[in-house]
N, C-alpha and C positions, 0 to 999 in steps of 0.2 A: 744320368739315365734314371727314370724312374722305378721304383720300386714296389713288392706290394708284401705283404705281410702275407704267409699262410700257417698253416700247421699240420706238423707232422709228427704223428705218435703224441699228442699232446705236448707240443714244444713249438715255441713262436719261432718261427726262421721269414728271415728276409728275403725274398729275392730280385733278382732286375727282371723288370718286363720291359714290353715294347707292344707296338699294337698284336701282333699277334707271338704267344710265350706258350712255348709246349715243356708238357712237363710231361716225362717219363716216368715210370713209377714198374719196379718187378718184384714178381709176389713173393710174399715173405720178406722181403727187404725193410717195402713204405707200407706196411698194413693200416695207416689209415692217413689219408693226407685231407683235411679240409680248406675250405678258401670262404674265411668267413665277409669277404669282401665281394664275390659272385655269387650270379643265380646259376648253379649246379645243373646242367642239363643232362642225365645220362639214358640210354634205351627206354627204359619203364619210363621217365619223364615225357619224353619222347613221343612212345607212341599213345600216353594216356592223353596227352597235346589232339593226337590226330586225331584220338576216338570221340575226342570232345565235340570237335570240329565235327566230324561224321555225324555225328545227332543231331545238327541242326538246333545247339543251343543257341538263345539270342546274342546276338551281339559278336558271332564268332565269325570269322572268315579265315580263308586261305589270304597269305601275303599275296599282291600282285605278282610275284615273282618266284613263287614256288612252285609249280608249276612247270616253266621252263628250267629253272635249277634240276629240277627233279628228274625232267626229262634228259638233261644234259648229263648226267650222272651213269643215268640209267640204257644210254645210246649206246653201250657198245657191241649189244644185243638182240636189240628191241628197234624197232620201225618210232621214228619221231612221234607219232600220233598215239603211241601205244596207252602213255600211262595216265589215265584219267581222276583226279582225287576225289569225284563222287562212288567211284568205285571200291574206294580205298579198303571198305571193310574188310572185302574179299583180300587183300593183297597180305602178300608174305610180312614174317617176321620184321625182314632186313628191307622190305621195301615201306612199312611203315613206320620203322625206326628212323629211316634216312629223308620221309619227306619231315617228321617228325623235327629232328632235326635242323633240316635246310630251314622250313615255315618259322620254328622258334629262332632261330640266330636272324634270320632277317626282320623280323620281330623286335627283338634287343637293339640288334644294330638300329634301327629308326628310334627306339625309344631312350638308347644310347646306357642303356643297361648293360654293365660287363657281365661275360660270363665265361664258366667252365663247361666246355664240354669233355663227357668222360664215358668215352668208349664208344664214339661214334661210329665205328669202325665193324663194330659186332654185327654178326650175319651176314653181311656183305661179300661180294667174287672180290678180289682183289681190283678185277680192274673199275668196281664202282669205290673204291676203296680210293684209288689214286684220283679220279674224280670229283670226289667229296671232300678230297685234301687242297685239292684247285680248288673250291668255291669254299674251302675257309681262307686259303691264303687270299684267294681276289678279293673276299668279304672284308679282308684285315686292311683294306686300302684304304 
């Protein structure tokens, strides 16, 4: 099984991964766990991703496929046609964290870049919560 190096409290630990490896971490326990082998994606990365995107700098796009990720996430509420990513500025905390996101990891994944997401989960109802857990496990295919 493959493994990967991380660190925790400043101390090299080994672990096994697989394509998709969660790590758990409870406060005060793992006060600081780094993965100096991944690109670290957490909310702030996230939605600074999206506002990048929203300015209309060059060279920037949404994934072909964020979009319907995002929408799929976000159905258990909302009318299919609802969520639009040039609108995006206007949109909540947890709704530009989560295209945030979905657009980076599918990102990665094409450029085959590993990465840590870390605390994708924040802001979020629960049930886009369990949604955004589907589209990292099918991502990990």
């Amino acid at each position: 099984m493959p493994s990967e190096e991380i660190i925790i409290d400043h101390k090299k630990v080994t672990i096994p991964t697989s394509t998709l490896t969660l790590i758990f971490g409870v406060r005060d326990i793992m006060r600081k766990v780094e993965y100096p082998q991944r690109l670290v994606i957490d909310p702030t990365v996230a939605i600074e991703h999206v506002n990048y995107i929203a300015q209309g700098r060059p060279r920037t796009q949404w994934h072909p496929m964020t979009l319907e990720q995002v929408r799929r996430c976000l159905s258990h509420n909302r009318p299919s046609d609802w969520y639009n990513p040039d609108e995006i500025e206007d949109a909540s905390f947890g709704v530009k964290s989560l295209t945030g996101f979905i657009d980076l990891s599918l990102k990665m994944k094409a450029m085959k870049v590993p990465v840590m997401l870390r605390n994708p989960e924040a802001g979020l109802h629960p049930e886009v919560q369990a949604e955004l857990a589907e589209f990292f496990v099918s991502l990990s295919k």
